[in-house]
Biotite code that builds the C-alpha atoms (Angstrom):
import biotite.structure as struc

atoms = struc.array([
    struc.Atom([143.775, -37.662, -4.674], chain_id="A", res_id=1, res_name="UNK", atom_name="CA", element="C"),
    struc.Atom([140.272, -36.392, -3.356], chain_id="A", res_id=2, res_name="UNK", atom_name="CA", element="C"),
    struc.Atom([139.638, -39.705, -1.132], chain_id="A", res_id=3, res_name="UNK", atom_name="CA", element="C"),
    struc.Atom([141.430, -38.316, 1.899], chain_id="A", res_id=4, res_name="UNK", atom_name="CA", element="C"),
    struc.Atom([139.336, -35.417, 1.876], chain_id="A", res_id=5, res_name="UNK", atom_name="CA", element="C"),
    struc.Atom([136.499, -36.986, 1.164], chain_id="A", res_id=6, res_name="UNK", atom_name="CA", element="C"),
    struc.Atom([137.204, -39.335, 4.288], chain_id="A", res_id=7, res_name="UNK", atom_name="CA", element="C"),
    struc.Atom([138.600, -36.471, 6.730], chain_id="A", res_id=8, res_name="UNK", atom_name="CA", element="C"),
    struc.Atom([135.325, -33.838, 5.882], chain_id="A", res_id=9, res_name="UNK", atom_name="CA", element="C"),
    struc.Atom([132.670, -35.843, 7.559], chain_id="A", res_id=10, res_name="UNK", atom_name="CA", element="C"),
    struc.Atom([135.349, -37.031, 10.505], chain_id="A", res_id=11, res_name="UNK", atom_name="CA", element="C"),
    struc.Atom([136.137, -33.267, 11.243], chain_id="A", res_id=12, res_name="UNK", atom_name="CA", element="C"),
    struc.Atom([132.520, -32.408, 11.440], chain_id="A", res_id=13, res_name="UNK", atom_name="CA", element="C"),
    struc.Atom([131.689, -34.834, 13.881], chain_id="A", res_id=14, res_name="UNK", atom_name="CA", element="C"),
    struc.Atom([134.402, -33.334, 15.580], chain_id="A", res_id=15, res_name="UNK", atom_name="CA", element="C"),
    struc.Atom([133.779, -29.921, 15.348], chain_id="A", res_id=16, res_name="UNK", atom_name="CA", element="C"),
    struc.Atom([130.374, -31.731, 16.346], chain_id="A", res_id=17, res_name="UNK", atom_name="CA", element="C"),
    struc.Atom([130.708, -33.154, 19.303], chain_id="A", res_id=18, res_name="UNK", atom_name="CA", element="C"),
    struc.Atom([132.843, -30.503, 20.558], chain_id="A", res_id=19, res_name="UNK", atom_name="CA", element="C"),
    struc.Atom([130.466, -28.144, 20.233], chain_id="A", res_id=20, res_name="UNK", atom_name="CA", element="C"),
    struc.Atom([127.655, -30.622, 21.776], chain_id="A", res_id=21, res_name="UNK", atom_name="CA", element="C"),
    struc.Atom([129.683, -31.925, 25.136], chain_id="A", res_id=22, res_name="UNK", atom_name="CA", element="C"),
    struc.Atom([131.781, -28.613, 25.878], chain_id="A", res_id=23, res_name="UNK", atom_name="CA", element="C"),
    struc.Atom([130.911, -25.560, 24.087], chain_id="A", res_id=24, res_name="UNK", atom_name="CA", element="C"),
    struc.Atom([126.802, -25.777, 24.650], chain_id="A", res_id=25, res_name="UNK", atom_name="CA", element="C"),
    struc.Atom([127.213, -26.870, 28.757], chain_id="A", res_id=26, res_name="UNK", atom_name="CA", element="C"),
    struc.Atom([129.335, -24.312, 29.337], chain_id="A", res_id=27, res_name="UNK", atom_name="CA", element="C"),
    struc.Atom([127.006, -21.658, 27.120], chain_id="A", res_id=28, res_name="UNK", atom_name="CA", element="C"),
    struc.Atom([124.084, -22.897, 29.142], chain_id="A", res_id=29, res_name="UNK", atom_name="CA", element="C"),
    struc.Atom([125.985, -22.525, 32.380], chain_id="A", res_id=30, res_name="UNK", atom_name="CA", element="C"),
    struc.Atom([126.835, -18.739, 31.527], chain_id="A", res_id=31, res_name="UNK", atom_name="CA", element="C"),
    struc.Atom([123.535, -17.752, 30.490], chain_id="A", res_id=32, res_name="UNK", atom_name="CA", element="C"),
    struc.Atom([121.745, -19.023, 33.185], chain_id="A", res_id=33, res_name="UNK", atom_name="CA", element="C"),
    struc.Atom([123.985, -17.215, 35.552], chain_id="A", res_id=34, res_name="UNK", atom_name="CA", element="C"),
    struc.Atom([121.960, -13.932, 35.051], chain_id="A", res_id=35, res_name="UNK", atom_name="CA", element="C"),
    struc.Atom([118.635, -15.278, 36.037], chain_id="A", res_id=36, res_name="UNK", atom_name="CA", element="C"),
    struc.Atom([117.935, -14.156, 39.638], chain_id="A", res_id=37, res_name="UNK", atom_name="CA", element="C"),
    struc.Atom([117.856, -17.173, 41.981], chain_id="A", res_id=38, res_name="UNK", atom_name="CA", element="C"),
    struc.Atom([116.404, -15.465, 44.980], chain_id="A", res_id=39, res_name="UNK", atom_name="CA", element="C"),
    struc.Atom([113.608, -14.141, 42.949], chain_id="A", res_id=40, res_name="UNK", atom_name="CA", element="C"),
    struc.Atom([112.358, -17.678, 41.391], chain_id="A", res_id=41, res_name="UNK", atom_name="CA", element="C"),
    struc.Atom([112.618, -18.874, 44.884], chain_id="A", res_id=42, res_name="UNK", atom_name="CA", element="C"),
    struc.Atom([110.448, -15.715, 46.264], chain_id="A", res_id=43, res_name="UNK", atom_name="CA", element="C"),
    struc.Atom([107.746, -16.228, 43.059], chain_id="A", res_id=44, res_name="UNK", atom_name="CA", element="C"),
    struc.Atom([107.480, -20.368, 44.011], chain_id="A", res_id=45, res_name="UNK", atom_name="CA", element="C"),
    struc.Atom([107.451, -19.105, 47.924], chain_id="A", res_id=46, res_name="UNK", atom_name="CA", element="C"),
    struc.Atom([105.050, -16.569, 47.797], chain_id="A", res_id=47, res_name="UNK", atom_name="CA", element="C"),
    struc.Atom([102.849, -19.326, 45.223], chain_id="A", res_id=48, res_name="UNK", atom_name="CA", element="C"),
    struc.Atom([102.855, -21.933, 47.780], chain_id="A", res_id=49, res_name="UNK", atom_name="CA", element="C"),
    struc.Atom([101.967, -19.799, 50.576], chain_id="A", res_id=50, res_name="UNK", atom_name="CA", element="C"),
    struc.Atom([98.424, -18.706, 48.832], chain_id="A", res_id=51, res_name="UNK", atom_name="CA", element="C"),
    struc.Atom([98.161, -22.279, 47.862], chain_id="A", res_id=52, res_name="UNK", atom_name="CA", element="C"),
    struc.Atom([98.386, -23.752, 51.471], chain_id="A", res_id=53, res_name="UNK", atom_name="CA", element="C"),
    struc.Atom([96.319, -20.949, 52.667], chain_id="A", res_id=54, res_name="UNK", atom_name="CA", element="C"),
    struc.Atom([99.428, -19.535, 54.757], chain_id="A", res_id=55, res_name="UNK", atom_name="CA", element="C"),
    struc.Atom([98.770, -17.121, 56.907], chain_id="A", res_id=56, res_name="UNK", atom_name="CA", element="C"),
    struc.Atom([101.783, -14.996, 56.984], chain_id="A", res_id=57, res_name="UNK", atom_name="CA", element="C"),
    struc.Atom([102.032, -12.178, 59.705], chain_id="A", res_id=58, res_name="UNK", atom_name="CA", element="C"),
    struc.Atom([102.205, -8.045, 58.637], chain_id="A", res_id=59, res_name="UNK", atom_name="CA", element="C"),
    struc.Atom([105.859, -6.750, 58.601], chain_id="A", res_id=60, res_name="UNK", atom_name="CA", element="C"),
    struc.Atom([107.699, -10.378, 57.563], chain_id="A", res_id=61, res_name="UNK", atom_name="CA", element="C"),
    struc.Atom([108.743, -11.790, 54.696], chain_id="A", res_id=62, res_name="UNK", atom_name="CA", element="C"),
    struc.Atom([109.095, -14.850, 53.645], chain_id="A", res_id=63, res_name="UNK", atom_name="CA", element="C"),
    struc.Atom([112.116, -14.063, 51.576], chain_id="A", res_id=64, res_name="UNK", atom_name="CA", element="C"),
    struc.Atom([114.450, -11.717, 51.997], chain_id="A", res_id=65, res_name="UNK", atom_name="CA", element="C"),
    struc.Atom([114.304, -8.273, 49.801], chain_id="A", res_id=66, res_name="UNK", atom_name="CA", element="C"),
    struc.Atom([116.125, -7.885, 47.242], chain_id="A", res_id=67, res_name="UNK", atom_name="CA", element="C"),
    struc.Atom([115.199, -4.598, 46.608], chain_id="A", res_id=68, res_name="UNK", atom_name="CA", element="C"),
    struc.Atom([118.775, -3.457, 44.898], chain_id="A", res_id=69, res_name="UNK", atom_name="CA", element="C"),
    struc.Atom([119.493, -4.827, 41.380], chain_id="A", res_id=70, res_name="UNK", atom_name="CA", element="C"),
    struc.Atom([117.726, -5.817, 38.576], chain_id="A", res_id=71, res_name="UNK", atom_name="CA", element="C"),
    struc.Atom([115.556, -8.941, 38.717], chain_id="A", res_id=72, res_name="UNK", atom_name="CA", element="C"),
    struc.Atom([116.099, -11.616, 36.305], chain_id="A", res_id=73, res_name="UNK", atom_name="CA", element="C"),
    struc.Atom([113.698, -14.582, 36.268], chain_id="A", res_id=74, res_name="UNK", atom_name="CA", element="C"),
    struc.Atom([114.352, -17.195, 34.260], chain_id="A", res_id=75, res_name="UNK", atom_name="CA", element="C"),
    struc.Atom([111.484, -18.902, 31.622], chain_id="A", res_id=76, res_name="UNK", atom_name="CA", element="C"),
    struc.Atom([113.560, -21.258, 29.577], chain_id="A", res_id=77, res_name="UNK", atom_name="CA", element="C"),
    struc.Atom([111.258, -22.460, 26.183], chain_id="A", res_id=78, res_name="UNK", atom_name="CA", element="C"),
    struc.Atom([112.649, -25.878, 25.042], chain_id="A", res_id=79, res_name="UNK", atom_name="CA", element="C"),
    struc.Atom([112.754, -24.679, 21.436], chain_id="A", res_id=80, res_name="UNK", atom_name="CA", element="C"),
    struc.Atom([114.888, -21.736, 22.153], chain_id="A", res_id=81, res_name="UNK", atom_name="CA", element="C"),
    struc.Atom([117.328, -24.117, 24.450], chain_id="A", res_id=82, res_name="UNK", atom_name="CA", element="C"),
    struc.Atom([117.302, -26.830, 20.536], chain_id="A", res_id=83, res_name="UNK", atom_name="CA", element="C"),
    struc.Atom([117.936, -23.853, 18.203], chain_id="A", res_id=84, res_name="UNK", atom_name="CA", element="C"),
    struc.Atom([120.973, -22.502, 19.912], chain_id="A", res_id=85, res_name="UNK", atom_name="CA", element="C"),
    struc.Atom([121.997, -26.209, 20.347], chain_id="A", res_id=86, res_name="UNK", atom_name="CA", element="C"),
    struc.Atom([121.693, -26.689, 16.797], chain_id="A", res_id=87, res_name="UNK", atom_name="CA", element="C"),
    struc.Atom([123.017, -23.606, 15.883], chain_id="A", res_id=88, res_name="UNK", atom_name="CA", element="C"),
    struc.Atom([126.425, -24.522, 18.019], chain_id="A", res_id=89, res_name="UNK", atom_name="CA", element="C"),
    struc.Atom([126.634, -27.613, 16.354], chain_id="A", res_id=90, res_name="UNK", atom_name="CA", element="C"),
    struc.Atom([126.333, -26.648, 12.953], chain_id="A", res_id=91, res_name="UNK", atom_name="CA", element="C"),
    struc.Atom([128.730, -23.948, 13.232], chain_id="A", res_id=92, res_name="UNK", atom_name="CA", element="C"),
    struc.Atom([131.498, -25.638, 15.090], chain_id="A", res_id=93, res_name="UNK", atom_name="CA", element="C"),
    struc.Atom([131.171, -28.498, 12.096], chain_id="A", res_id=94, res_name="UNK", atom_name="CA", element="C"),
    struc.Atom([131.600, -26.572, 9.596], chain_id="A", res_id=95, res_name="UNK", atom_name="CA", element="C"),
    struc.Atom([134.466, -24.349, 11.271], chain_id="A", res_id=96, res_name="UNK", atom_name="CA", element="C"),
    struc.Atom([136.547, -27.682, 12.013], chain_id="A", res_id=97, res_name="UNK", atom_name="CA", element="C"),
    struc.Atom([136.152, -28.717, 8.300], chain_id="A", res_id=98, res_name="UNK", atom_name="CA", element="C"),
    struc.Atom([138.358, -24.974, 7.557], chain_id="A", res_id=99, res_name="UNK", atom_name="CA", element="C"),
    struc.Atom([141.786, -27.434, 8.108], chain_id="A", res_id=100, res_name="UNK", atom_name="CA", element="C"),
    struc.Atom([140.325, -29.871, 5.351], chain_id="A", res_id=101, res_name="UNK", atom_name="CA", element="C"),
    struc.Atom([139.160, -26.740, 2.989], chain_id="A", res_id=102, res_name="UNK", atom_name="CA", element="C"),
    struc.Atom([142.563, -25.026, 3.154], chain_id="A", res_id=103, res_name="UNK", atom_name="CA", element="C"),
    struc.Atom([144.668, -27.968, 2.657], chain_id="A", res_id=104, res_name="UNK", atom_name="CA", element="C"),
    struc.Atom([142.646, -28.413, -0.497], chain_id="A", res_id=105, res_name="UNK", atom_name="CA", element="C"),
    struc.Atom([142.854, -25.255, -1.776], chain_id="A", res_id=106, res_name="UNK", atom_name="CA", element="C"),
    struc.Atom([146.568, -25.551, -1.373], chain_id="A", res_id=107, res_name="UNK", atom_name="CA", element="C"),
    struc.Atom([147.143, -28.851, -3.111], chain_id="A", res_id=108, res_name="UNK", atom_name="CA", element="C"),
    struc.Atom([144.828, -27.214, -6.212], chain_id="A", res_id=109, res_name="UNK", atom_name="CA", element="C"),
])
């Protein structure tokens, strides 16, 4: 009675798995990277390559332009932190796709 179960756990996790590997993380990624400031990682590698060429850069212009209203956001992404929330995805969505497996256990007990 159990061998359907035990044969439809592991497939939902993969599932769940997968799901949460190919759509959920992208679009997670996508959304949280959409509050670093763009303009201001291009000003910092700008304003890093003009010292570095020895650039002489005239008084009263800029090289980018100000953004003087807002917050600025500047994105330092760590490898680790970008794995944990990865893992953390894919663990969660597993388990929450083996729920249909768990209930229709609990009902047949």
């Amino acid at each position: 009675a159990f061998l359907p179960f035990l044969i439809a756990s592991p497939f939902m996790f993969l599932l769940g798995a997968s799901f949460a590997h190919f759509v959920v993380t992208p679009l997670a990624m996508a959304f949280f990277l959409g509050f670093a400031d763009v303009s201001s990682i291009f000003a910092n590698l700008l304003n890093q390559a003009g010292q570095a060429t020895g650039a002489v850069v005239p008084d009263g212009t800029a090289m980018v332009p100000a953004t003087e209203t807002g917050v600025k956001i500047t994105f330092f992404g760590k490898v680790n932190e970008s794995l944990d929330i990865t893992l953390k995805f894919i663990i969660a969505f597993g388990l929450c796709f083996q729920l249909p497996v768990l209930l229709t256990l609990m009902g047949k007990a």
